[in-house]
matplotlib code that plots the C-alpha trace (Angstrom):
import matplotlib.pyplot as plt

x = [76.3, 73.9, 73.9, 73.3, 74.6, 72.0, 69.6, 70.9, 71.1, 68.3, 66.6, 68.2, 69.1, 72.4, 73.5, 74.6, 78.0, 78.7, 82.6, 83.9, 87.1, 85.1, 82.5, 83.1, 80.5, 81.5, 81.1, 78.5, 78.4, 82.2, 83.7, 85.7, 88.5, 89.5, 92.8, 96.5, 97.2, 93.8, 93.8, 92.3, 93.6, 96.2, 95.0, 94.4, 93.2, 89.9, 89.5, 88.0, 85.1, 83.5, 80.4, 78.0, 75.0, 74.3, 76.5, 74.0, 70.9, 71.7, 73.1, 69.6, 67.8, 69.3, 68.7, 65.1, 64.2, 66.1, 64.3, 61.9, 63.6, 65.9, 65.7, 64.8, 67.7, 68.7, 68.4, 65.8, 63.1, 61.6, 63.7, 62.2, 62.3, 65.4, 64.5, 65.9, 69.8, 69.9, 71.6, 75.4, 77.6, 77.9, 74.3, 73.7, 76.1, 74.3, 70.9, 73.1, 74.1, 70.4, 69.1, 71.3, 70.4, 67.7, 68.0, 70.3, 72.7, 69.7, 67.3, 69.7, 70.4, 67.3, 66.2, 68.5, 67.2, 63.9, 65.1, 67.2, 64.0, 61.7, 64.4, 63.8, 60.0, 58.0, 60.0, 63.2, 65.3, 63.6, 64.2, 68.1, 68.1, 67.6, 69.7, 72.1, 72.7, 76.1, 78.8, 82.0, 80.0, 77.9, 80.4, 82.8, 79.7, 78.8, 82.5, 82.8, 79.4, 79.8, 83.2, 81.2, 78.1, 79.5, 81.6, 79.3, 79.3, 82.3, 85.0, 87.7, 87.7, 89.2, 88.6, 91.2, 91.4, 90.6, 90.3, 87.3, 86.3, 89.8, 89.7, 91.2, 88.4, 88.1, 85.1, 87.2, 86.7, 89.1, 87.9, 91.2, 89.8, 86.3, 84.5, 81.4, 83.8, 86.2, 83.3, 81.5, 84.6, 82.7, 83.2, 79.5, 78.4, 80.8, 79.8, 75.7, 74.6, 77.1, 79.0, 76.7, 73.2, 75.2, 76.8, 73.2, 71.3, 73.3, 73.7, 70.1, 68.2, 69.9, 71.2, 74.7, 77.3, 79.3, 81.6, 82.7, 86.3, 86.9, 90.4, 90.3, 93.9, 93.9, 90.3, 90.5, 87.9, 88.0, 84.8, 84.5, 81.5, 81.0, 82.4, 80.1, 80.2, 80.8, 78.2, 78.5, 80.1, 82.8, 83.7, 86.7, 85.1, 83.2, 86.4, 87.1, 87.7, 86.5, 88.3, 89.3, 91.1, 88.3, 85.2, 83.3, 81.1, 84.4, 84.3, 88.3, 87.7, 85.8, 87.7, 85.4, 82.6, 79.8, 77.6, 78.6, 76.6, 73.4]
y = [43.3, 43.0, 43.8, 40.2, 41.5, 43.9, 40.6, 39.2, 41.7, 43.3, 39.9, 40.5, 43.2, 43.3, 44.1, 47.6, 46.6, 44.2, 44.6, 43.6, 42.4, 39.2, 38.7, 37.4, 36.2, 32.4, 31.5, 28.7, 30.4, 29.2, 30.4, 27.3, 27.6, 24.5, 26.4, 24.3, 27.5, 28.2, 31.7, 33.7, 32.2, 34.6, 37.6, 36.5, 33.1, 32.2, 31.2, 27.6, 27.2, 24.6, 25.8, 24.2, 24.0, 27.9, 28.8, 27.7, 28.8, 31.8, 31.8, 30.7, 33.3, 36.2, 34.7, 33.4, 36.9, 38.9, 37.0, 38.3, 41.3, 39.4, 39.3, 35.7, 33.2, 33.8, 30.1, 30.0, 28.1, 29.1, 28.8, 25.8, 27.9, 26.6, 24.8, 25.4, 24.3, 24.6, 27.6, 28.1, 30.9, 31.4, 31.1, 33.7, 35.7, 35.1, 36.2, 39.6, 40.4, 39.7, 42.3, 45.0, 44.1, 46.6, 49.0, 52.4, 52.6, 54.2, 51.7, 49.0, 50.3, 50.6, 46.5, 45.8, 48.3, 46.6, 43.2, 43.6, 45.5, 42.4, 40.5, 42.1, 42.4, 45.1, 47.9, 46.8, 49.8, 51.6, 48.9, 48.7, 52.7, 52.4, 49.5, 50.5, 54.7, 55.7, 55.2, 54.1, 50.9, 49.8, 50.8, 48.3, 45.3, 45.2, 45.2, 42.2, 40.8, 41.3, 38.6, 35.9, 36.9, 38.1, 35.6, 33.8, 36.6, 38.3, 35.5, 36.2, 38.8, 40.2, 43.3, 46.0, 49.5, 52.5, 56.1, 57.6, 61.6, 61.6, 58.6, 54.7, 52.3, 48.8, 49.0, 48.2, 45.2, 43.7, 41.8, 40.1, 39.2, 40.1, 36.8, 38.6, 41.1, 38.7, 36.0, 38.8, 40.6, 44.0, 47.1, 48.2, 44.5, 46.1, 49.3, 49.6, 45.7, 46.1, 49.1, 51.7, 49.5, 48.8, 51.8, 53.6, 50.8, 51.1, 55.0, 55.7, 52.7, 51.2, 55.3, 53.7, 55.7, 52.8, 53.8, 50.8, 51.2, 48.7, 48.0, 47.2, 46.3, 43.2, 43.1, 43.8, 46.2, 48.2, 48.5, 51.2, 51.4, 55.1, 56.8, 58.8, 57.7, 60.5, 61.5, 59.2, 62.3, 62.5, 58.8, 58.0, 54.7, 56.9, 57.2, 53.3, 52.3, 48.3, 45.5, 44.7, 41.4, 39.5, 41.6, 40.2, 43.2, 45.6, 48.8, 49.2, 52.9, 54.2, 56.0, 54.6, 51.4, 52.3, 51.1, 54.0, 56.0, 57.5]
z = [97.7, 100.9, 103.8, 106.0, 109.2, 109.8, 109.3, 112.5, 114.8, 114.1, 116.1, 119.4, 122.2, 123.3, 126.7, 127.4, 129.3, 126.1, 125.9, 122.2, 123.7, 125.6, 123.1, 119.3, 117.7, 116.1, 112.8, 111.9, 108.2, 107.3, 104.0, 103.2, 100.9, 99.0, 97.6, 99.0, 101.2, 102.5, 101.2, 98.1, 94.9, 93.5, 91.4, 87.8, 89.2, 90.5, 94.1, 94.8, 97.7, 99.1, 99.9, 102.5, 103.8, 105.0, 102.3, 100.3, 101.9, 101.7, 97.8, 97.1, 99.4, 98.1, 94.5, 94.2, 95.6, 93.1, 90.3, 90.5, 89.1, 86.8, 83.4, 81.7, 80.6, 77.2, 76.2, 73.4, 76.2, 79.5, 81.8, 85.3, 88.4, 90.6, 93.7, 97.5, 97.3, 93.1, 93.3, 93.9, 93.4, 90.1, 89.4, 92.0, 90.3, 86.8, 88.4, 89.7, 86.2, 84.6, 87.3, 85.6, 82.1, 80.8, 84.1, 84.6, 87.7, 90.1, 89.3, 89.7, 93.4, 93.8, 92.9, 95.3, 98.3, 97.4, 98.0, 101.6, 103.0, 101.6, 103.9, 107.0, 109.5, 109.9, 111.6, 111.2, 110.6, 113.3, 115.8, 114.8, 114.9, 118.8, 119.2, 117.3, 117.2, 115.5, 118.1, 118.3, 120.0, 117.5, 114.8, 116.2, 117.2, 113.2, 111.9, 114.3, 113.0, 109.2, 109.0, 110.1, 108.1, 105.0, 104.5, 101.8, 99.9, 99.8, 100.9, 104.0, 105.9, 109.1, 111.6, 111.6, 112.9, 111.1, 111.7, 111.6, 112.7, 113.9, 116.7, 116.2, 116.3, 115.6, 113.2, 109.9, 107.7, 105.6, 102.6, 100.9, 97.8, 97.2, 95.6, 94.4, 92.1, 91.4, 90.4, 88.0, 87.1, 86.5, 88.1, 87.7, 89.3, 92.2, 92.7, 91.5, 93.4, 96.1, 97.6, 96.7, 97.7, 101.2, 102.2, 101.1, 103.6, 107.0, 106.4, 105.6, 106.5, 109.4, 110.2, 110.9, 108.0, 106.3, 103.2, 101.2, 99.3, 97.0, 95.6, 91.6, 91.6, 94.0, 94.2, 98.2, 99.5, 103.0, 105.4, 107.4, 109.7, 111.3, 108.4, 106.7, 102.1, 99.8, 97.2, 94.4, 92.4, 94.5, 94.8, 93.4, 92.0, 89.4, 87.5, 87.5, 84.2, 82.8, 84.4, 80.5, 81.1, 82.9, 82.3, 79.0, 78.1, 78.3, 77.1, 76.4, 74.3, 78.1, 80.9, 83.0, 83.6, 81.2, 83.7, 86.3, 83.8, 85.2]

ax = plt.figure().add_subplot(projection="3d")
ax.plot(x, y, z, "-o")
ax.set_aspect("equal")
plt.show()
């Protein structure tokens, strides 16, 4: 759903001569799996974490500000505002879905544009424009950036190569099984407070293209920085229908994700 790498490296100035093949950057944000085999639980199965410390921090980051935005708890009373370290995921999930409640796809997006650029200083996206301009460089520096980054949010992930204008570059990422979509179980969730917001951000923010393809069947979902998104018409994701087995506001009689609707 947001874009954390950009919060990093929007703080520093890399080298020129950086070479990727010497320099990874090491993970202090781990996504620990608590499943036998280490990986994503099987599809139909929810994955167990054990989140830590930064896990944390930033679960309840990302959630106190989109509160703001959220609508109350349905609970019959007002709801005590959560302190630091009372969120975890599923709560931050919760607060996601509340966000969408009462507000079409555009303005959805748009809650969470608000909330990334809340995240970042004063001239921000200009500074990472000149840090950052769209090469194969800087394409490849934040795929390496977002696996240790995102990994709160969106579970395992790995570089690969891609193809992008025609030329092999390592600025592919990899998700294996995307914990924010298998968490909400709904496309909309997916697509309206994740791919969309995020590809939107780097390409017209940050000015660095980034297309998002999300996989419904095993939940997986593709990264490609450099590559230029489609309009939203043109996405094939516009023709995803409900997740009907897991998603609990369905609509089994739609083609597509109600919530796709402008």
């Amino acid at each position: 759903m947001v874009a954390l790498s950009s919060l990093q490296v929007v703080q520093f100035r890399p080298p020129q001569d950086l070479s990727l093949h010497k320099w990874r950057p090491r993970s202090f944000i781990k996504c620990r799996i608590a499943e036998p085999t280490g990986e994503p639980a099987p599809l139909g199965q929810k994955t167990k974490y054990m989140d830590g410390f930064f896990e944390k921090a930033f679960m309840t980051l990302f959630a106190r500000k989109m509160e703001k935005f959220a609508a109350p708890v349905k609970n019959g009373s007002a709801s005590k505002e959560k302190g630091w370290f009372d969120y975890d995921y599923e709560s931050f999930v919760d607060v996601s879905k509340r966000v969408m409640q009462g507000r079409n796809r555009k303005q959805q997006q748009e809650v969470v544009r608000e909330v990334l650029l809340s995240m970042l200083p004063p001239g921000a996206p200009e500074q990472f424009k000149k840090l950052f301009p769209p090469t194969k460089w800087a394409a490849e520096f934040n795929a390496a950036l977002t696996v240790p980054f995102f990994q709160w949010l969106v579970g395992p992930s790995e570089v690969v190569e891609v193809e992008v204008n025609g030329e092999k570059q390592k600025s592919g990422v990899h998700i294996k099984k995307c914990r924010y979509l298998e968490n909400s179980g709904c496309v909309g969730m997916c697509v309206n407070m994740c791919k969309i917001p995020t590809q939107d951000f780097f390409t017209n923010e940050f000015g660095l293209p980034l297309t998002m393809i999300p996989n419904f069947e095993d939940m997986s979902c593709e990264m490609v920085y450099g590559q230029v998104p489609p309009p939203f018409e043109e996405d094939p994701v516009v023709k995803q229908p409900c997740l009907a087995d897991i998603c609990t506001l369905a609509s089994p009689n739609s083609s597509f994700c109600p919530k796709l609707e402008a």
